[in-house]
SERO-4910 file (N, C-alpha, C, O; in steps of 0.05 Angstrom, whole numbers):
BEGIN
 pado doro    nc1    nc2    nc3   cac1   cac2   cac3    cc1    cc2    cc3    oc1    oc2    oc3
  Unk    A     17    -24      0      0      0      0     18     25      0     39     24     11
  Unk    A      8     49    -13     24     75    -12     20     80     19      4     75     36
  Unk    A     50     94     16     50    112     51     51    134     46     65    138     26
  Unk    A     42    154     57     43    184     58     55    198     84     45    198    107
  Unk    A     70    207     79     98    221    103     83    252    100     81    265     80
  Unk    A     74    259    123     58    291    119     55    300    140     58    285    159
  Unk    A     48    329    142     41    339    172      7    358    157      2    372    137
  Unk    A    -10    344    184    -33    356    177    -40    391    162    -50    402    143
  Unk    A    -26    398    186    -29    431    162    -11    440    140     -7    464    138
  Unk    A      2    423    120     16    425    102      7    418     75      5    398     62
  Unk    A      2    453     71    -15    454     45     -7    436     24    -23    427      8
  Unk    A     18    431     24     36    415     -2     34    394      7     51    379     -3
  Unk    A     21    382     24     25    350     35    -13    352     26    -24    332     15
  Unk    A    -31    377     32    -56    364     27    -64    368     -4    -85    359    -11
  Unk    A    -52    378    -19    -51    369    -52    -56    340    -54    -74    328    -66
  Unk    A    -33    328    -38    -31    293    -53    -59    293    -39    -80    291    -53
  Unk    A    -60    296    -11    -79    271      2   -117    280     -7   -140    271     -3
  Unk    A   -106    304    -22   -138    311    -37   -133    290    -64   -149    273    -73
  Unk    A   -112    294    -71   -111    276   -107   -122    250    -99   -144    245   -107
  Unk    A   -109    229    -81   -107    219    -68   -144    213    -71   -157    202    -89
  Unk    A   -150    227    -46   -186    228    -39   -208    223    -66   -226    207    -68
  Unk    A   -199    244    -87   -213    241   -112   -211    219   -127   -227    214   -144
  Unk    A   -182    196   -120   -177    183   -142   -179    166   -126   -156    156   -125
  Unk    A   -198    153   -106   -211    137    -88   -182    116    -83   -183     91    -81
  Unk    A   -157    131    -83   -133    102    -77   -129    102    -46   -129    123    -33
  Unk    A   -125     79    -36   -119     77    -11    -93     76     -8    -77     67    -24
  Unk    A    -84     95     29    -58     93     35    -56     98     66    -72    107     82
  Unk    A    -31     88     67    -23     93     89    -11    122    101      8    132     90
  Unk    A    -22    132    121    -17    161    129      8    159    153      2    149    174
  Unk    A     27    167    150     48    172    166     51    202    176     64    217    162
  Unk    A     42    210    200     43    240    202     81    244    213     97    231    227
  Unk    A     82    264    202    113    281    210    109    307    221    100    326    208
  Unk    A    114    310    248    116    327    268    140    346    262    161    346    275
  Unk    A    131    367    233    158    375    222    164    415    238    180    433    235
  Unk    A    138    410    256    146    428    277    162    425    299    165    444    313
  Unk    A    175    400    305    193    388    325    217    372    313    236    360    325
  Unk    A    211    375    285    246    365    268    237    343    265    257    329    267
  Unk    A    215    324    259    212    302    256    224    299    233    236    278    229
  Unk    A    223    320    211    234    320    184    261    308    178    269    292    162
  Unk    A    271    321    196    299    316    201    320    298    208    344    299    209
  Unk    A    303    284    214    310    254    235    330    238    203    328    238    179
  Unk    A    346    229    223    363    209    203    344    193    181    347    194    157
  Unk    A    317    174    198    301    158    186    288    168    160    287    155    139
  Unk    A    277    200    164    268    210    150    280    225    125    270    232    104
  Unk    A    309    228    137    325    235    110    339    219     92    355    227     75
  Unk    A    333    197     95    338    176     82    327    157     68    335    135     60
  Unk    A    297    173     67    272    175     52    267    202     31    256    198     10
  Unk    A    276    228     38    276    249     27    299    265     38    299    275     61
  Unk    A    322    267     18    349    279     37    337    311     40    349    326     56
  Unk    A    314    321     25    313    341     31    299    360     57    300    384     64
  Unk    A    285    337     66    275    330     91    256    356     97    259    374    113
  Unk    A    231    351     74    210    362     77    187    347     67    192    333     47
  Unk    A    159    346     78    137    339     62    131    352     43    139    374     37
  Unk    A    107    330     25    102    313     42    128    289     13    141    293     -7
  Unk    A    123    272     26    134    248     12    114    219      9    100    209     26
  Unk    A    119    209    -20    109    191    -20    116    159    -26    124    150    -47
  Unk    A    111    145     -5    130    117    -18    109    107    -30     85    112    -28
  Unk    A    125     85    -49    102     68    -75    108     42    -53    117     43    -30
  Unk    A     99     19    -70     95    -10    -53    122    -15    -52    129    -27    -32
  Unk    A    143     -9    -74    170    -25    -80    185     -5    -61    201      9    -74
  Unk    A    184     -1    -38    201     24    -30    214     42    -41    238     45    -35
  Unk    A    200     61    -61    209     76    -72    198    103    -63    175    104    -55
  Unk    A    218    131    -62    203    151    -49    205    170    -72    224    173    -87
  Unk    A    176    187    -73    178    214    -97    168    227    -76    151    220    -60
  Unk    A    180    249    -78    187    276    -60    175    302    -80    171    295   -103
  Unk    A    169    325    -73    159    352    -71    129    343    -84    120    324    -98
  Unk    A    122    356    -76     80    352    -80     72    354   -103     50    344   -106
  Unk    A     86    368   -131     67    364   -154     87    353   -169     85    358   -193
  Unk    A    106    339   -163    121    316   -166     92    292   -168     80    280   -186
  Unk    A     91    293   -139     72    267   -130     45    270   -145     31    252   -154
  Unk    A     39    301   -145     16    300   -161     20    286   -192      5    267   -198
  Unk    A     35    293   -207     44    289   -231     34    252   -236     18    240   -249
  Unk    A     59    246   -214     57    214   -215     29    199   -202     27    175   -208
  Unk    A      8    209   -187    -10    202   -182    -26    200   -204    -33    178   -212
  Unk    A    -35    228   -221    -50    236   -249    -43    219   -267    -64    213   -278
  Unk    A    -20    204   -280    -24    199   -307    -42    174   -311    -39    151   -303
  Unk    A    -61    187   -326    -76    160   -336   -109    166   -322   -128    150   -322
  Unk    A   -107    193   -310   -133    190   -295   -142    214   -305   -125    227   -318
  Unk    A   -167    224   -303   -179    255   -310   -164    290   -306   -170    313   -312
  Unk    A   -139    271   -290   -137    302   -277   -112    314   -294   -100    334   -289
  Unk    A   -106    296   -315    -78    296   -331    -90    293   -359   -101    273   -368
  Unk    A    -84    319   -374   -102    322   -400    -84    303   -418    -60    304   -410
  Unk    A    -90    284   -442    -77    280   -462    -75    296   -477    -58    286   -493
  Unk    A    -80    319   -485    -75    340   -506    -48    339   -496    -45    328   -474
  Unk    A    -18    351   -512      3    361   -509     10    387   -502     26    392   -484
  Unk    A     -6    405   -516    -11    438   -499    -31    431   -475    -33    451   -461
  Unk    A    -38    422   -472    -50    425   -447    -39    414   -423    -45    424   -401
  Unk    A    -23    397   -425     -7    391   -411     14    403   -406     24    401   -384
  Unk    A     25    417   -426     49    437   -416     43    468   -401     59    483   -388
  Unk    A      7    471   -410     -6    495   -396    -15    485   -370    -24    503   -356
  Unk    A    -15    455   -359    -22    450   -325      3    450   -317      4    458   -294
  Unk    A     35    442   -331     51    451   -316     62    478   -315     80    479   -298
  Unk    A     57    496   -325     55    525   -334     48    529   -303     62    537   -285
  Unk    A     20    522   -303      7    531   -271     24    527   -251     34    543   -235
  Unk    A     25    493   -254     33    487   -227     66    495   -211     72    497   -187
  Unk    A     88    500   -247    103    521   -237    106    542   -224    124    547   -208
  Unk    A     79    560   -231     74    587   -217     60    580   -191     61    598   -175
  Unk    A     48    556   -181     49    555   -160     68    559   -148     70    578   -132
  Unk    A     98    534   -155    111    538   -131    120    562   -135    120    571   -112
  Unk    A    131    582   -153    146    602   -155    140    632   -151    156    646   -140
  Unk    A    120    640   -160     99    652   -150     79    655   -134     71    677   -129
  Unk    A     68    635   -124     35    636   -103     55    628    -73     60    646    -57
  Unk    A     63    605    -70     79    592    -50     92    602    -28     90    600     -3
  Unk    A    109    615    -47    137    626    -24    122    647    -13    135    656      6
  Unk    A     92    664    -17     79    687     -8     66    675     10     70    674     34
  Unk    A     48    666     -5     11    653      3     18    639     32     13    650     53
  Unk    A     30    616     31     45    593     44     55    603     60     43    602     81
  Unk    A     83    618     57    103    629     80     82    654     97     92    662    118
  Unk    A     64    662     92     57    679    112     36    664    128     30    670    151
  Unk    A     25    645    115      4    630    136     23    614    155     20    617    179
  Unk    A     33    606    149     49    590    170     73    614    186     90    605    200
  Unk    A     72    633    182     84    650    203     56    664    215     60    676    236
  Unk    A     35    666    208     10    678    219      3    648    237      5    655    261
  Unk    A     -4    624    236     -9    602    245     15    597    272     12    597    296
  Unk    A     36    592    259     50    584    272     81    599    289     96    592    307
  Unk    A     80    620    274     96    643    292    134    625    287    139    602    279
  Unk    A    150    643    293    142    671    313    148    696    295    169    698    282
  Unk    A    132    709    294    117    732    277    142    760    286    134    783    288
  Unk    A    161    755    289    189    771    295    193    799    283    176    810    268
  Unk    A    214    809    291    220    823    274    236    830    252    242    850    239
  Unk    A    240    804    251    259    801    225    237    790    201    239    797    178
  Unk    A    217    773    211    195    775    194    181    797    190    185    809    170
  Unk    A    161    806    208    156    839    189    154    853    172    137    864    158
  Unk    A    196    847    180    209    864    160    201    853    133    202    868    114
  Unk    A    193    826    128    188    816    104    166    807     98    161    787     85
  Unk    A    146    825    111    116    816    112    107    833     90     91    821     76
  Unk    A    111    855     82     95    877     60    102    866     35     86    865     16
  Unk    A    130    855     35    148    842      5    122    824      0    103    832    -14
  Unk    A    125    802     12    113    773     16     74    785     11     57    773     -1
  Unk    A     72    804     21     39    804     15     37    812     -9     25    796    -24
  Unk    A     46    835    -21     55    845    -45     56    831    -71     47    837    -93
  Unk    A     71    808    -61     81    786    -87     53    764    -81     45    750   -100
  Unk    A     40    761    -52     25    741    -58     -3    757    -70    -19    748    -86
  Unk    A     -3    779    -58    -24    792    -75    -29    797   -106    -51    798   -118
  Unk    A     -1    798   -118      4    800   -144     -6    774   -165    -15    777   -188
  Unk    A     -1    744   -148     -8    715   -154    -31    719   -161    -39    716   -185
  Unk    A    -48    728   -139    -74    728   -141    -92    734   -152   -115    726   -153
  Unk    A    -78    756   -164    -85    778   -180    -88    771   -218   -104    779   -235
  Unk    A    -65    755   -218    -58    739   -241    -81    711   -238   -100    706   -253
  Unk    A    -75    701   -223   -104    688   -220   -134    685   -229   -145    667   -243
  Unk    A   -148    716   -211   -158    728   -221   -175    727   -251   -197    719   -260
  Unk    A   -148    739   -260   -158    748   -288   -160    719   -303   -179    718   -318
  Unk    A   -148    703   -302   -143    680   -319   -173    661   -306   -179    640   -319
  Unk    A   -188    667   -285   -206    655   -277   -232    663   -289   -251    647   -290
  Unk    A   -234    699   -302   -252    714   -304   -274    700   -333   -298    702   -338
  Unk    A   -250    685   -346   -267    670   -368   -265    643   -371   -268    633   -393
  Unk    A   -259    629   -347   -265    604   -345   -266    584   -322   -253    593   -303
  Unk    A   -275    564   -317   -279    555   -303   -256    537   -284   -256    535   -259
  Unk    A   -236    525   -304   -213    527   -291   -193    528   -305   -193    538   -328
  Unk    A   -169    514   -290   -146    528   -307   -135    523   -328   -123    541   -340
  Unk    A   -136    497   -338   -138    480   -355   -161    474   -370   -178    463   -355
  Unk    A   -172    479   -400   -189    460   -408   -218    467   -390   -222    487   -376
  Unk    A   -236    445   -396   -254    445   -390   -264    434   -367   -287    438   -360
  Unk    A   -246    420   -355   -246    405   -324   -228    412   -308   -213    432   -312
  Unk    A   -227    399   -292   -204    405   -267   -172    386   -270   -172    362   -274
  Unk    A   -156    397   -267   -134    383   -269   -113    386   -247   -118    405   -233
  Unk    A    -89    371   -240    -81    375   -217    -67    404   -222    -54    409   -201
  Unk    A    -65    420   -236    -59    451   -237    -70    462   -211    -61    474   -191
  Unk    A    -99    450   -221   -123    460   -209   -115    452   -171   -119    468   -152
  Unk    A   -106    430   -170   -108    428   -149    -83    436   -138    -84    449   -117
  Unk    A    -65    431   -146    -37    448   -139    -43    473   -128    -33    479   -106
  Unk    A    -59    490   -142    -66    516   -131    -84    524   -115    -84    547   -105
  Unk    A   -106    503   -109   -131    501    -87   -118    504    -56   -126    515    -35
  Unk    A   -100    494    -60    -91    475    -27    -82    507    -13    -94    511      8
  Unk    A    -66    525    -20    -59    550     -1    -75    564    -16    -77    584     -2
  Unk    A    -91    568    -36   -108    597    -45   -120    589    -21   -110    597     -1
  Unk    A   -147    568    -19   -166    556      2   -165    574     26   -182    588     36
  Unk    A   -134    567     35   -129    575     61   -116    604     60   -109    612     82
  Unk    A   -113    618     42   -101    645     39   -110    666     64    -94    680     76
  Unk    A   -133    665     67   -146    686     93   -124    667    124   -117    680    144
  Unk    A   -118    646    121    -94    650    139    -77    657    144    -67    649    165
  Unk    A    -63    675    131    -49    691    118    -50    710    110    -34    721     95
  Unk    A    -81    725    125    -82    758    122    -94    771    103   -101    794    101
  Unk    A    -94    747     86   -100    754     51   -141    754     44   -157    736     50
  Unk    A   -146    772     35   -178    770     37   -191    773      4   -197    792    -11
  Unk    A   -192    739      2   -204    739    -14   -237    743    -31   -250    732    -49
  Unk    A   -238    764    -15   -266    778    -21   -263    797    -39   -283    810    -46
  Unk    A   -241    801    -47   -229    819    -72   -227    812    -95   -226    828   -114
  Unk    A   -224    774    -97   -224    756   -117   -254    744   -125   -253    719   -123
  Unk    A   -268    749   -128   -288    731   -128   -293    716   -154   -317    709   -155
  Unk    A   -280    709   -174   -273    697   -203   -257    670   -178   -263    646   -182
  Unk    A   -244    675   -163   -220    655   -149   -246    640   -134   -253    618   -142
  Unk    A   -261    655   -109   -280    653    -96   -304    626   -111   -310    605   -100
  Unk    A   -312    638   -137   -323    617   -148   -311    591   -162   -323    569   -161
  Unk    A   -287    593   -172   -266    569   -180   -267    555   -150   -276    532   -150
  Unk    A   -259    565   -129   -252    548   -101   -285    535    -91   -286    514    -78
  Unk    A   -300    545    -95   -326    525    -91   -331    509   -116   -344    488   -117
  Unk    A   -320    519   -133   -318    490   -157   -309    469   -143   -323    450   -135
  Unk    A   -282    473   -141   -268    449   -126   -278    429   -104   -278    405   -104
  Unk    A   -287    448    -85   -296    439    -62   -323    411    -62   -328    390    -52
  Unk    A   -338    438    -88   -364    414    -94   -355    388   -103   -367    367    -98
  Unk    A   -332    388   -118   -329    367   -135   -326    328   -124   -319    324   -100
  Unk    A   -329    311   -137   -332    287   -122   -299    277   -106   -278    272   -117
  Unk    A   -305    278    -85   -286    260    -72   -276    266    -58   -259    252    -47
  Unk    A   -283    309    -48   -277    320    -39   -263    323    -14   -283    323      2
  Unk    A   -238    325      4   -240    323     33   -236    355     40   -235    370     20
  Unk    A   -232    365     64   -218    383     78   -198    379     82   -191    355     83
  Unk    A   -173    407     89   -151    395     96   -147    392    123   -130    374    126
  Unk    A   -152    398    138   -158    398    168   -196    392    184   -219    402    181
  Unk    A   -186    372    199   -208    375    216   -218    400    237   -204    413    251
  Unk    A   -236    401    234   -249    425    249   -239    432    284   -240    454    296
  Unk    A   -229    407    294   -218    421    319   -195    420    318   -187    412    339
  Unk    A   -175    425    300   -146    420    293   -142    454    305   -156    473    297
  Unk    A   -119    457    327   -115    477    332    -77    478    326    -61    465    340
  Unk    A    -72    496    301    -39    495    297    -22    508    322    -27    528    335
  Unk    A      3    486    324     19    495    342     34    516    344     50    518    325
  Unk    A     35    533    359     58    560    360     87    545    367     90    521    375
  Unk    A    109    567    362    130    567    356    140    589    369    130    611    365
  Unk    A    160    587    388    168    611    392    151    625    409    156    648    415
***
């Protein structure tokens, strides 16, 4: 059976375990306490030297590491991975600008708003970081204003690559009541079959610092 190496509030760990959910496969959940260095642990770096979630092992002990890696290898052959050739190079188009654009903003400020410590050396790099994640969003946005999603005519893991921190963006300060093209795309998702949440409702994130 697949194992899944993840920590519950890790937007890039709940990509897979939504792909995962939609594509009814069963697995094994291994949580990593990567607020206490569980990441880090010899065991775990010798699973992923880079020693972050989430990670995924196949049956043959094999591990694929960063999340739309895993997404990639989860999709082929299923709905969420277009056979067209441009279309496929336009869901990794997206899911690039996830990590490079949406991520290092969207992401890094929820988890310093969640989990602290909210310093002053952060701050100092809180207006940068809203700025650029505001800008994502923005690009977003417009690319939402005439369609339904990002890809094509269905949902593809683009789609979901970018669900997992937009979703949670208001953790992060960010108010997506300014987006509402995004607003309607993210209850697309939500409705769609096989749906989970990324957190349970009494999940309270740990501080730091």
């Amino acid at each position: 059976m697949l194992r899944l190496y993840d920590h519950p509030d890790s937007g890039n760990g709940y990509k897979v375990r939504l792909l995962l959910a939609k594509l009814g496969l069963a697995y094994t959940l291994v949580e990593v306490d990567i607020l206490k260095g569980a990441s880090r642990t010899k065991d775990f770096l010798a699973k992923n030297p880079n020693g972050r979630v989430p990670a995924l092992e196949l049956e043959d002990g094999t591990v694929i590491a960063e999340s739309n890696a895993i997404l990639y290898y989860l999709a082929e052959g299923t709905r969420f991975w277009p056979e067209d050739r441009l279309a496929r190079a336009q869901v990794l188009h997206w899911m690039f600008f996830e990590q490079y654009s949406h991520e290092p903003y969207i992401a890094v400020l929820r988890f310093w708003y969640r989990h602290g410590p909210m310093d002053a050396a952060r701050r100092a790099q809180e207006s940068d970081k809203r700025a650029r994640g505001e800008a994502a969003l923005e690009v977003m946005e417009r690319h939402l204003l005439s369609r339904s999603y990002f890809v094509g005519i269905s949902m593809t893991i683009a789609d979901i690559a970018l669900y997992a921190y937009t979703h949670a963006a208001a953790d992060g300060g960010f108010n997506l009541s300014h987006y509402p093209a995004i607003r309607l795309w993210l209850d697309r998702i939500a409705t769609d079959h096989g749906h989970v949440p990324m957190l349970p409702e009494d999940y309270v994130p740990e501080r730091l610092g």
